[in-house]
C-alpha angles and dihedrals in degrees: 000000000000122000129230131195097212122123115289117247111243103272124200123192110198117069124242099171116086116186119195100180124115123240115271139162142205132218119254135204124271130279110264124264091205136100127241112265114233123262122288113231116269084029121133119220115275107250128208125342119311113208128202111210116188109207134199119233114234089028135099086223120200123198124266101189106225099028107049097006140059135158128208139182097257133062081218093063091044089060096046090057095045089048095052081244096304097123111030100156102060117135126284087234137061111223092032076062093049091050089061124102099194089040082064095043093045088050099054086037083072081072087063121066124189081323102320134103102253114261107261083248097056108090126248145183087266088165158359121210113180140199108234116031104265103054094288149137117010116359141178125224114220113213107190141142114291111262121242117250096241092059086211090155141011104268102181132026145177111211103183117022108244098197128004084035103169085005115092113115100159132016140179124216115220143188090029088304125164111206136202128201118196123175097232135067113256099030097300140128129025114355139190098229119245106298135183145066113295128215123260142140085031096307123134109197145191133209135203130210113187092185133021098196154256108275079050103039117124087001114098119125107154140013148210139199139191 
């Protein structure tokens, strides 16, 4: 994986989250019939496979390729299935996405329906882990609950890493989400610590982490929200 010489994340190695909760997974929509649109000019080219995983609140969830998983050749498709079909024109490409203002706007806007904050069981963009530091390469979509604005308790988790396993190098938070990384499968091992802005006077915010670090480069292996 490529290297980067920014600034390490905190990084803590003893674990203080415990989860209880036994594996499940939800069913997803469909792969998409159709086919990819071109490149928009000023694009750069997709790279590697872009996966949408639909998680379930109040359960350590755990992949099941074909039903809440899928993964496409665009990063665009990936988003449409992570969105329930709310956003279906987003970049090819990652970071060409992260560099968007109005990708980033659109995303936390999921929070919003017809006027009204999304109820806590709709399902929402809650994250973004990619592949290379910088928002490149292969990445996987995370569809969850929307998380509360107090972050009192962890609402969505990924116990076992269905796809990037041992390969995120950067991520971005969505939908006023806090996230946790830890190196081992079930919550346990080193761990980055909960990160990102949290929501708060009406504001639904996003947060983007270029690179995660050294200590957890290349050793993710499961993941939490709130």
């Amino acid at each position: 994986m490529r290297s980067l010489t920014m600034p390490a994340a905190v990084v803590s190695t003893v674990v203080a989250l415990s989860m209880a909760l036994a594996p499940a997974a939800s069913a997803a929509p469909s792969p998409s019939d159709v086919a990819a649109p071109s490149p928009r000019t000023g694009q750069a080219p997709p790279t590697g496979k872009h996966c949408a995983i639909h998680l379930t609140a109040g359960k350590s969830s755990v992949a099941v390729p074909g039903e809440n998983m899928i993964c496409y050749r665009t990063f665009t498709e990936a988003i449409a299935d992570a969105s329930g079909g709310r956003i279906t024109d987003a970049p090819r490409d990652p970071a060409t996405a992260v560099a968007d203002p109005e990708f980033d706007r659109r995303v936390n806007a999921l929070s919003q329906i017809n006027g009204r904050t999304a109820a806590l069981d709709e399902d929402v963009i809650i994250g973004i882990e990619y592949e290379h530091g910088n928002f490149g390469g292969s990445s996987l979509a995370v569809a969850g609950h929307r998380c509360p604005d107090n972050h009192g308790s962890v609402e969505t988790t990924l116990a076992v890493l269905p796809s990037l396993d041992n390969a995120i190098s950067s991520y971005s938070v969505y939908s006023g989400c806090q996230v946790i990384h830890f190196a081992d499968t079930y919550f346990k091992g080193a761990f980055t610590g909960w990160l990102g802005h949290q929501s708060g006077n009406g504001h639904t915010y996003s947060s983007y982490f270029p690179w995660i670090g050294s200590t957890m480069n290349d050793k993710t292996s499961s993941i939490a929200w709130r």
